[in-house]
C-alpha positions as protocol buffer text, in pm:
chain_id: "A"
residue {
  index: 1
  type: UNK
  ca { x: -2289 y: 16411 z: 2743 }
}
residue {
  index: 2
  type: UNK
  ca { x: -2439 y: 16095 z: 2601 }
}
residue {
  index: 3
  type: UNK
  ca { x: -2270 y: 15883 z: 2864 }
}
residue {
  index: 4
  type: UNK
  ca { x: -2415 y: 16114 z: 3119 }
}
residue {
  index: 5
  type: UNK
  ca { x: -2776 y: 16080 z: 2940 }
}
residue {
  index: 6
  type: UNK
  ca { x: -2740 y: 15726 z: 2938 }
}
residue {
  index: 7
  type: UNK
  ca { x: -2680 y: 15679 z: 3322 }
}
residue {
  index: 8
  type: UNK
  ca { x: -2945 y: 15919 z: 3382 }
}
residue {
  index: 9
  type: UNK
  ca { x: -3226 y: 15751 z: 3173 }
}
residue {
  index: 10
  type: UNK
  ca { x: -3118 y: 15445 z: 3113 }
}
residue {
  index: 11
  type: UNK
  ca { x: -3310 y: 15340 z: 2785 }
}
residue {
  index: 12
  type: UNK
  ca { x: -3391 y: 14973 z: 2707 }
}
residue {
  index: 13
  type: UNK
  ca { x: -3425 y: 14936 z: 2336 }
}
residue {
  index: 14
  type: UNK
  ca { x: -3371 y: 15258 z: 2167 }
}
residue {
  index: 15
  type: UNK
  ca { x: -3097 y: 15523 z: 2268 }
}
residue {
  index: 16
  type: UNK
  ca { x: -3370 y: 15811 z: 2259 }
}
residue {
  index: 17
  type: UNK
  ca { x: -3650 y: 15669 z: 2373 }
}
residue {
  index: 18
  type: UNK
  ca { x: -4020 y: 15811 z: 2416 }
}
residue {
  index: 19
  type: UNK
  ca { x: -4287 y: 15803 z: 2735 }
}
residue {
  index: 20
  type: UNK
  ca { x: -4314 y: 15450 z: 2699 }
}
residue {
  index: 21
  type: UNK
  ca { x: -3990 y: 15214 z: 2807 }
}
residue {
  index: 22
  type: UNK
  ca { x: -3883 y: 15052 z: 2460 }
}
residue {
  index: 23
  type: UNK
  ca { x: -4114 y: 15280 z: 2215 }
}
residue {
  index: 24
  type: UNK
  ca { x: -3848 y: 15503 z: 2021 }
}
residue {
  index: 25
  type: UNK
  ca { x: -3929 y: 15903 z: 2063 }
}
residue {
  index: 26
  type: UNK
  ca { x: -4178 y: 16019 z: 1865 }
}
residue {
  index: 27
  type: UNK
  ca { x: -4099 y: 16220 z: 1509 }
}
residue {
  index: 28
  type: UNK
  ca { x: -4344 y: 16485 z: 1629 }
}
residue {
  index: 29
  type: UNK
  ca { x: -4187 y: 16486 z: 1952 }
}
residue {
  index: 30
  type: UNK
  ca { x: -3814 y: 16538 z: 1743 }
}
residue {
  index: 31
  type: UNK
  ca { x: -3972 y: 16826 z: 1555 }
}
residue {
  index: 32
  type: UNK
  ca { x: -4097 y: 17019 z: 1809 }
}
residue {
  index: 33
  type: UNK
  ca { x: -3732 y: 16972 z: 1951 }
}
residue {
  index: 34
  type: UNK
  ca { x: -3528 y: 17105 z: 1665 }
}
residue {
  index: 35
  type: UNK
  ca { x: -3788 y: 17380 z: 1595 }
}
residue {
  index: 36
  type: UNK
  ca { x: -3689 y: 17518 z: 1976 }
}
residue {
  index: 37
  type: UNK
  ca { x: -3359 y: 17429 z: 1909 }
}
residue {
  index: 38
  type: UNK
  ca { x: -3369 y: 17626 z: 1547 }
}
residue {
  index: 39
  type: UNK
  ca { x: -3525 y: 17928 z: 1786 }
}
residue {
  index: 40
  type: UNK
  ca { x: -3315 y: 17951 z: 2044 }
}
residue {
  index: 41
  type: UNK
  ca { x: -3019 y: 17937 z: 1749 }
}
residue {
  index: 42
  type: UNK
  ca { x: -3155 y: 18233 z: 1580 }
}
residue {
  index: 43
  type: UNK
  ca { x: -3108 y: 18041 z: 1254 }
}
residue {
  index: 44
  type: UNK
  ca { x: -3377 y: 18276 z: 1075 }
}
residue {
  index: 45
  type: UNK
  ca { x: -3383 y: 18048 z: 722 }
}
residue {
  index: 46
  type: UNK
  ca { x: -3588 y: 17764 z: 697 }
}
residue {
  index: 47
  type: UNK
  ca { x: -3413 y: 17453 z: 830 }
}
residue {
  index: 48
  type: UNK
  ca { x: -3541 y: 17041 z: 872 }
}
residue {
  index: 49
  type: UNK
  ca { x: -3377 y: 16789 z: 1018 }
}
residue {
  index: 50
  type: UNK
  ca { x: -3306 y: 16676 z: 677 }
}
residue {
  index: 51
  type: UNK
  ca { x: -3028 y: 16981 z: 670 }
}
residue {
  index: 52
  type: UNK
  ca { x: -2839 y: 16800 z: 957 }
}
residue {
  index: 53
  type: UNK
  ca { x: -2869 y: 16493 z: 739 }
}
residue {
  index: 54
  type: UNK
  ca { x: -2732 y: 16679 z: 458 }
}
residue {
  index: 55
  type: UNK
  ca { x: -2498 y: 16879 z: 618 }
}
residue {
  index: 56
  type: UNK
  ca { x: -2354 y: 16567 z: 796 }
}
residue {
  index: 57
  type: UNK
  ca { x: -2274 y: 16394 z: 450 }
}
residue {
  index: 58
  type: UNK
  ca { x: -2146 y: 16722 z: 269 }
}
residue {
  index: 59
  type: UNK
  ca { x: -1866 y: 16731 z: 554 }
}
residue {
  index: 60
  type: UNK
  ca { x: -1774 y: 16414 z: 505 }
}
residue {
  index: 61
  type: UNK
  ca { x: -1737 y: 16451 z: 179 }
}
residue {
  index: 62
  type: UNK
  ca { x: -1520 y: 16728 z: 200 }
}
residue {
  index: 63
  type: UNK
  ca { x: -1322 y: 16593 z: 474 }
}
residue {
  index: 64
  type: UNK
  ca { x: -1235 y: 16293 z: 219 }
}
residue {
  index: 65
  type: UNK
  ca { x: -1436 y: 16018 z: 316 }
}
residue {
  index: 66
  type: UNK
  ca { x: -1499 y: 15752 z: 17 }
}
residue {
  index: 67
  type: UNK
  ca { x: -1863 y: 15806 z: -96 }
}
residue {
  index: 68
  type: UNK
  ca { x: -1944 y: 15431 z: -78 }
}
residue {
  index: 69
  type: UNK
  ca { x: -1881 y: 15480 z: 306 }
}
residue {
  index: 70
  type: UNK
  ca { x: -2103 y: 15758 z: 317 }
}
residue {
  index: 71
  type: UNK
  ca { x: -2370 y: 15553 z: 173 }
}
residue {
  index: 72
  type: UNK
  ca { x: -2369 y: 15292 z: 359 }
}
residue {
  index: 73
  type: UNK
  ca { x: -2370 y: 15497 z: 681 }
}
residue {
  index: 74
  type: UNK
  ca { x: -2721 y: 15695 z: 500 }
}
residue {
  index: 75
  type: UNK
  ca { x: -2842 y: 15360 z: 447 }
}
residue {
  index: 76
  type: UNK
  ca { x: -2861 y: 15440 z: 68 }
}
residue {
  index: 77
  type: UNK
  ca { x: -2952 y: 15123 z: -140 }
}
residue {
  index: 78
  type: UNK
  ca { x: -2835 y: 15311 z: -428 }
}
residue {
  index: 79
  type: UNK
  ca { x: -2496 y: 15533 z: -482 }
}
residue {
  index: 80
  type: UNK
  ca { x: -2676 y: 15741 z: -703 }
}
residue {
  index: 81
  type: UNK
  ca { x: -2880 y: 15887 z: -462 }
}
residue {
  index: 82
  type: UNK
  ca { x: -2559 y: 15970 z: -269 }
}
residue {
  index: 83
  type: UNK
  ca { x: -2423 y: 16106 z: -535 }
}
residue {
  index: 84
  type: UNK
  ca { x: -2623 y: 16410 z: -490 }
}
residue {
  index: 85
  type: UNK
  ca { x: -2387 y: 16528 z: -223 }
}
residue {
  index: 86
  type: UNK
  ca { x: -2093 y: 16565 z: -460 }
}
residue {
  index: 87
  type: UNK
  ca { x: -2226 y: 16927 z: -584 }
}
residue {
  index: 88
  type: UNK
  ca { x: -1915 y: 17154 z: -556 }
}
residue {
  index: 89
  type: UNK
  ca { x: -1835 y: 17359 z: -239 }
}
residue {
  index: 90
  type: UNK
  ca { x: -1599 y: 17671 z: -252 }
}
residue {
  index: 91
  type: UNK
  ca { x: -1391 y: 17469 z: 20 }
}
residue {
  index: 92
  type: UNK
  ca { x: -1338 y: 17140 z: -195 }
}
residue {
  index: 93
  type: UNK
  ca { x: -1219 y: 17401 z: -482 }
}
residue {
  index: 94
  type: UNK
  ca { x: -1016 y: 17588 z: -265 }
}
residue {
  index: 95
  type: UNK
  ca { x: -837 y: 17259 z: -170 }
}
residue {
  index: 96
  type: UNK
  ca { x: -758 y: 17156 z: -545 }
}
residue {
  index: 97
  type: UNK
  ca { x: -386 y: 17177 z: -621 }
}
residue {
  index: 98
  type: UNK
  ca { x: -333 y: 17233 z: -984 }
}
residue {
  index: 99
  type: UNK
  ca { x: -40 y: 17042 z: -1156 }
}
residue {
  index: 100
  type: UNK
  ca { x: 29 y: 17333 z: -1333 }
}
residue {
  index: 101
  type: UNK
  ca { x: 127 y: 17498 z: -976 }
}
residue {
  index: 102
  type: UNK
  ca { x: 457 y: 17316 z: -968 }
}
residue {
  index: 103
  type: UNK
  ca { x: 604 y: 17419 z: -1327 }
}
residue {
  index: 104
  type: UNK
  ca { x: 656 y: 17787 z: -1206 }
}
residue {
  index: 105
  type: UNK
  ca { x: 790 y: 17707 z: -824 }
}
């Protein structure tokens, strides 16, 4: 889809672009976006982009990717404040293989 978008619009500087060639699209004209998108979903709780931001980095996480790669691609200066995507999910428990396990097998 984004090689079809690209050939389509064609955009000069920034990959989403706004009215003007080389302006980037507007954050107002984002929102507006992802609230229709958010509608049309039928997510009823309150959502920002920020949850795709957050969401993005909490599957990495539990898909195993090292933390200092996550925040470098967040463009976190510090790893603390990635650190606050470590909170415990029930899937990362569910994937925890106690040592213990292999005594009674």
């Amino acid at each position: 889809m984004l090689c079809n978008y690209f050939v389509a619009y064609k955009p000069v500087t920034w990959l989403f672009e706004g009215q003007k060639v080389g302006k980037p699209y507007s954050e107002s004209s984002f929102d507006k976006v992802f609230d229709q998108a958010v509608a049309r979903a039928k997510i009823v709780r309150h959502v920002t982009p920020h949850c795709l931001r957050h969401s993005y980095a909490t599957h990495l996480l539990e898909a195993g990717t090292d933390l200092r790669y996550i925040q470098e691609l967040l463009g976190h200066q510090s790893s603390k404040t990635t650190e606050i995507y470590t909170h415990v999910t029930d899937n990362g428990l569910k994937k925890i293989k106690s040592p213990f396990d292999d005594l009674f097998e």
